[in-house]
C-alpha positions in Angstrom: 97.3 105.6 126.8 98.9 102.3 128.0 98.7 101.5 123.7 100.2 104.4 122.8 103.6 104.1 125.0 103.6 100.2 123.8 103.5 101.0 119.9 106.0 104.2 120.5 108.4 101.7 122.8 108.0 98.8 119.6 108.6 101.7 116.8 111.8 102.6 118.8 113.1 99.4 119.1 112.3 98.2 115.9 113.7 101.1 114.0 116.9 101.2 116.5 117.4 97.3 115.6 117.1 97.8 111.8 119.3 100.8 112.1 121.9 98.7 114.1 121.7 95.6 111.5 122.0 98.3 108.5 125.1 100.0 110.1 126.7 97.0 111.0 126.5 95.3 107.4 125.5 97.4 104.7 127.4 100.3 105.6 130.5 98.9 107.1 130.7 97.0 103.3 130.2 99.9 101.8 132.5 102.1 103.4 135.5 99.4 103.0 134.2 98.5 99.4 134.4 102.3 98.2 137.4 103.0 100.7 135.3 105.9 102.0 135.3 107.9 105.2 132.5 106.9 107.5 130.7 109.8 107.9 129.8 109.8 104.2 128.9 106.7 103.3 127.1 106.6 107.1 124.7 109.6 106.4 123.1 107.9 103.0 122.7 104.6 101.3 121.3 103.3 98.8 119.4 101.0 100.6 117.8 102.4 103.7 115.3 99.6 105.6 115.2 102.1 108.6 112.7 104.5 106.2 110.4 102.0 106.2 109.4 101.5 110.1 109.0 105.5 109.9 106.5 105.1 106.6 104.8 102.0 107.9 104.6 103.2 111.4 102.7 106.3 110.4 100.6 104.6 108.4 99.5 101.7 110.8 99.6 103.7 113.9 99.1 107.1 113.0 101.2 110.5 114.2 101.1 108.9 118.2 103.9 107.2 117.2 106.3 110.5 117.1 108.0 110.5 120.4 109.6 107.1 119.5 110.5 107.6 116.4 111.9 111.0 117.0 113.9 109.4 120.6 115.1 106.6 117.7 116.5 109.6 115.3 118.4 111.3 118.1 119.8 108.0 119.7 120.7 106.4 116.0 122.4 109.2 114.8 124.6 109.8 117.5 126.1 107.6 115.9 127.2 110.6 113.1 127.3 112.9 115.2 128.3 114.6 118.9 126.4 117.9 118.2 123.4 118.3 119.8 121.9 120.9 117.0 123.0 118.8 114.1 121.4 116.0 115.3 117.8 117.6 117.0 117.2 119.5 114.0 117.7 116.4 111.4 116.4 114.1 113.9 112.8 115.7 113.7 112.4 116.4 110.0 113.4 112.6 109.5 110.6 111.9 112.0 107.5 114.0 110.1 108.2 113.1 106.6 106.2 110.5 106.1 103.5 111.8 108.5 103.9 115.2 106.2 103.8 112.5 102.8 100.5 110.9 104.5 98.8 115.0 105.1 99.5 115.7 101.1 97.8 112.5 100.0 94.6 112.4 102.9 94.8 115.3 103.6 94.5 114.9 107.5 97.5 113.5 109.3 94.8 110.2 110.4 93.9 108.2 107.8 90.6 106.7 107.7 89.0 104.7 105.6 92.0 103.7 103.2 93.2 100.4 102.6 96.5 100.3 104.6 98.1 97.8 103.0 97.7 99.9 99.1 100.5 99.2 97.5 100.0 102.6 95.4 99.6 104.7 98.6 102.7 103.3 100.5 104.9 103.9 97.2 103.4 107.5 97.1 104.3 108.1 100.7 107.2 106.2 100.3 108.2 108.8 97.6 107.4 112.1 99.0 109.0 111.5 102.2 112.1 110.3 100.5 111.8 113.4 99.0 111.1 115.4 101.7 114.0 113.4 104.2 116.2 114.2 101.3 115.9 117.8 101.1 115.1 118.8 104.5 118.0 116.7 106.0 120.6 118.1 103.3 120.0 121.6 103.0 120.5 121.6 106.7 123.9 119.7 106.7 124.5 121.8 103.4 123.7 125.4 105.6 125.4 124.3 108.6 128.5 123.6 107.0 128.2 119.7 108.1 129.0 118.8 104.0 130.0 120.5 101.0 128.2 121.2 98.1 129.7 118.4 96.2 128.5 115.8 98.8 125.2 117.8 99.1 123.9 116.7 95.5 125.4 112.8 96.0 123.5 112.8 99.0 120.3 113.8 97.8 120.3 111.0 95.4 121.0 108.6 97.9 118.8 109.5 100.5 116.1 109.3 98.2 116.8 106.0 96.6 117.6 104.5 100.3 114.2 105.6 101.5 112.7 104.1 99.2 114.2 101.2 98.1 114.1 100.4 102.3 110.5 100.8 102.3 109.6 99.1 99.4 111.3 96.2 101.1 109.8 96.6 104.4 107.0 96.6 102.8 106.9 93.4 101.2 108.8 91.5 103.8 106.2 92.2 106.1 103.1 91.4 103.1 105.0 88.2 103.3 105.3 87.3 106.9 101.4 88.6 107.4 100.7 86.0 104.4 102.6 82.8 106.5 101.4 84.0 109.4 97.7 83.6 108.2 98.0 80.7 106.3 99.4 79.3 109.5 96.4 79.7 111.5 93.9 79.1 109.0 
């Protein structure tokens, strides 16, 4: 049990820090480059490393890791948002996708005897629950009346090349820093 609140407490932190770092550089630049109000350029990017701790952390620690991931979603996105329904519903759609991405491939939301670290499994994931983030998140701005249809479509797109494009480099950075840290010790 003790394991379980240690990995939820790391997936929180670790998502809330990436979140923070992506908020306070990429989108700031953004938002002054295109001259944009913050609440669009805020909601999507086109590079999204956040996506990645909720793909990775599914896939390394299975769906235990929820409850930090889902308390990361509602704390992070107060930063959009002051409304407790437009942030609890999004929050927990956000927080399943990739565990939904990981029950269309296995199967089962536990994976078991798959090679964590396959490259073509993490882009599959990677993809659906772009996919899924994408849509789910949108159409519920799009019914609530949070966006307009013309921001509806833009944001699809860039919700789904975010997510992905922030995994993909999760991903690798941490392929990367596992390689130095074995070669290190070896």
């Amino acid at each position: 049990m003790r394991k379980v609140i240690y990995q939820n407490i790391l997936v929180f932190f670790l998502y809330f820090f990436l979140f923070e770092i992506q908020n306070q550089t990429f989108f700031i630049a953004q938002q002054q480059l295109f001259d944009t109000p913050p609440y669009i350029i805020g909601a999507a990017s086109l590079l999204f490393i956040p996506h990645g701790v909720r793909v990775l952390s599914y896939i390394f620690f299975g769906p235990k890791i929820f409850f930090g991931l889902y308390l990361a979603h509602i704390v992070t996105g107060l930063n959009f948002t002051s409304e407790l329904y437009q942030l609890i519903i999004p929050a927990f759609f956000s927080s399943i996708c990739a565990l939904v991405a990981i029950k269309i491939y296995t199967g089962d939301f536990i994976l078991k005897d798959l090679n964590k670290l396959n490259v073509k499994f993490i882009l599959y994931v990677s993809i659906i629950s772009a996919l899924f983030n994408s849509l789910t998140v949108n159409t519920f701005k799009l019914l609530t009346g949070s966006e307009s249809g013309e921001i509806y479509s833009s944001q699809l797109i860039q919700y789904l090349i975010g997510d992905l494009v922030g995994t993909l480099i999760l991903f690798y950075i941490f392929i990367f820093v596992r390689k130095i840290i074995r070669q290190s010790f070896y």
